[in-house]
C-alpha positions in Angstrom: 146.3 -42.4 -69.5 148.8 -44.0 -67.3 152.5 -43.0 -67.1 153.5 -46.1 -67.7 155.7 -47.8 -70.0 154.2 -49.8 -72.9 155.2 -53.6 -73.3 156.5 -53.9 -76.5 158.2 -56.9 -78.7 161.4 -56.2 -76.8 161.1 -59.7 -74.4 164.1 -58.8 -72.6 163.2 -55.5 -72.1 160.1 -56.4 -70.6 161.7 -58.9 -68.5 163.9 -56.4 -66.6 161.2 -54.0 -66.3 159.4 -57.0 -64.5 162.4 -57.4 -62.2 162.6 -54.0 -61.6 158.6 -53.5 -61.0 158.5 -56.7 -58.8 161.3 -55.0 -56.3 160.1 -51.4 -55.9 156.2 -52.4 -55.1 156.8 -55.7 -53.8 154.4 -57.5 -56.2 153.9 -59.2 -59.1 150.3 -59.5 -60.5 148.7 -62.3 -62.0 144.5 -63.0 -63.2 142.2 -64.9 -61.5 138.3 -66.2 -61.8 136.8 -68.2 -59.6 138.2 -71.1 -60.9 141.6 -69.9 -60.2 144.7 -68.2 -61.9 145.2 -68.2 -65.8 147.1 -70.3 -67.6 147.2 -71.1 -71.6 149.4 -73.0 -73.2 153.3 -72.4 -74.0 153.8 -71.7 -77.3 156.5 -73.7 -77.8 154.6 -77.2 -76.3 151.0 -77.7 -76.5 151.4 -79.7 -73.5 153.3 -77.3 -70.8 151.4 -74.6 -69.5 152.5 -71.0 -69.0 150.9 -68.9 -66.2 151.3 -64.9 -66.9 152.7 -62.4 -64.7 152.9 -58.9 -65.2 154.8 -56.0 -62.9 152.0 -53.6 -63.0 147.6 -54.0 -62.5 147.2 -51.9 -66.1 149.2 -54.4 -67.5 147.4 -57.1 -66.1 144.5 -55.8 -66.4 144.6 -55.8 -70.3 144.6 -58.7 -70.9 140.7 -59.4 -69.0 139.0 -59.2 -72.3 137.7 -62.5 -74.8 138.7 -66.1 -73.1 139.7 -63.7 -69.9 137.1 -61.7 -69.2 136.0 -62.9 -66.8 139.6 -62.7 -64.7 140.8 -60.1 -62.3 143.8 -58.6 -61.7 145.1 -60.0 -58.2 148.5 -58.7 -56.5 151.1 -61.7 -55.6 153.3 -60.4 -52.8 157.0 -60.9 -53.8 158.5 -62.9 -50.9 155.1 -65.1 -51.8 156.6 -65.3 -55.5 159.5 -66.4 -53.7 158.9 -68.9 -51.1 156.2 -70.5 -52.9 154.8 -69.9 -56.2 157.8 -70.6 -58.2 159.2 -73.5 -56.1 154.9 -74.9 -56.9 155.2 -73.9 -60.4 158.7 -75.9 -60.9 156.9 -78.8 -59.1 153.8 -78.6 -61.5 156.2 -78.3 -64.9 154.7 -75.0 -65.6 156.3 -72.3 -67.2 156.3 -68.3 -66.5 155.1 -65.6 -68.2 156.6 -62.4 -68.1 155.1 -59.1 -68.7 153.5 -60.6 -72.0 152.4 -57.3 -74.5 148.9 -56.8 -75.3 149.4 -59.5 -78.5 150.1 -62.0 -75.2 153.3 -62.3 -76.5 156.4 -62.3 -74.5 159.2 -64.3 -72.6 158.1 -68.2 -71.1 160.6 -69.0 -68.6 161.2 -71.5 -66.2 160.4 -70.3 -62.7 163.9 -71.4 -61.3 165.4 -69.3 -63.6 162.8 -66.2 -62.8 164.0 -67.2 -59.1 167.6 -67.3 -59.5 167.3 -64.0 -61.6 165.3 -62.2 -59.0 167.4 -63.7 -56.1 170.4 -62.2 -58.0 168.8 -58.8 -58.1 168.4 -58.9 -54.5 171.7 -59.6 -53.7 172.3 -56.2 -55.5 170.0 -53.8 -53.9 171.0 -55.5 -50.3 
């Protein structure tokens, strides 16, 4: 069994452990099939959708079971994240996902926001 910490219904928590996961390996991970990366729908508006990330593989990994079984876990280089994922997902009105728990339940955030929050976190450890 893995050492690492369980997502639980704490969003915020999980958030920050996301931040802080994302800067000390680099990456974020998301799932992928070959018809590309998951996305469902935000559960505040039917017609958004939300594309999960999660700070760890295991976590990620989880979650390949029923309508995603078929997905892998795939590592998404920070700096990537950065530069263009979350600009692309602003673009695209779609939301983030953030370290959702094994209910896939967890924070949907706007990826300017993720962005701005992981842009301030760099300005710390710099």
């Amino acid at each position: 069994m893995s050492d690492l910490p369980i997502l639980t219904n704490d969003f915020d928590e999980n958030y920050a452990l996301f931040i802080e996961d994302a800067f000390s390996t680099g990456c974020v991970w998301g799932l992928e099939n070959s018809e590309g990366f998951a996305l469902c729908a935000s559960n505040s508006n039917d017609d958004i959708d939300v594309m999960p990330f999660w700070s760890q593989p295991e976590y990620a990994q989880a979650h390949c079971v029923e309508d995603w079984a078929d997905y892998k876990p795939v590592a998404i280089a920070l700096e990537e994240l950065l530069d263009d994922w979350l600009p692309g997902m602003h673009e695209d009105v779609t939301l983030v996902g953030i370290n959702w728990n094994a209910e896939l339940e967890g924070l949907e955030i706007e990826p300017l926001d993720l962005l701005e929050d992981l842009d301030k976190t760099a300005e710390t450890l710099s």
